[in-house]
Structure formats: C-alpha cells, structure tokens
C-alpha positions, 0 to 999 in steps of 0.5 A: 500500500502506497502512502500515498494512495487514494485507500490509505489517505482514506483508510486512515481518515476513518481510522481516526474519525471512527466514521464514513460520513467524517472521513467524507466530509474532512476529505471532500469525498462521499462517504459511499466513495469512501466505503467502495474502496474500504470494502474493496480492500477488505476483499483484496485482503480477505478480511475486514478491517473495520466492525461496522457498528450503530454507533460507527466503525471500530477497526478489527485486528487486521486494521489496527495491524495495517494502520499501525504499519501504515503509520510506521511506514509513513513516518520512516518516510518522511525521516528518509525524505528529510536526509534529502532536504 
C-alpha cells in the first residue's frame, strides 16, 4: 500500500474519525466513495478491517495491524525524505 494512495489517505481518515460520513466530509469525498474502496480492500485482503457498528466503525485486528504499519511506514518516510532536504 502506497502512502500515498487514494485507500490509505482514506483508510486512515476513518481510522481516526471512527466514521464514513467524517472521513467524507474532512476529505471532500462521499462517504459511499469512501466505503467502495474500504470494502474493496477488505476483499483484496480477505478480511475486514473495520466492525461496522450503530454507533460507527471500530477497526478489527487486521486494521489496527495495517494502520499501525501504515503509520510506521509513513513516518520512516518522511525521516528518509528529510536526509534529502
């Protein structure tokens, strides 16, 4: 997963904001939009990665390993782009 890819801005939105319709509205996008590509990576990867709950989505195992990496990965980035600057 690129860090830089329409699912992972997406993925981590929901991540933090626990929910479709905020993630869409701080990132100008529809919620369903949102939601196609979640559900796509789910079935890509074969498994979920959020809990869809009343009350919003919980992340699963398998997306708080994935949001974890992301993080990781995202952040040793942004030190190696740095040795450049």
């Amino acid at each position: 997963m690129s860090p830089f890819s329409r699912f992972a801005i997406y993925f981590t939105e929901v991540a933090r904001s626990g929910s479709l319709r905020r993630a869409g509205e701080k990132l100008h996008i529809s919620a369903s939009a949102i939601n196609r590509q979640i559900l796509q990576a789910e079935e890509d990867f074969g498994t979920p990665l959020f809990e869809r709950l009343p009350e919003g989505l919980r992340m699963t195992t398998a997306g708080e390993l994935l949001y974890d990496n992301h993080q990781r990965y995202t952040h040793y980035a942004s030190l190696r782009a740095s040795d450049y600057d």
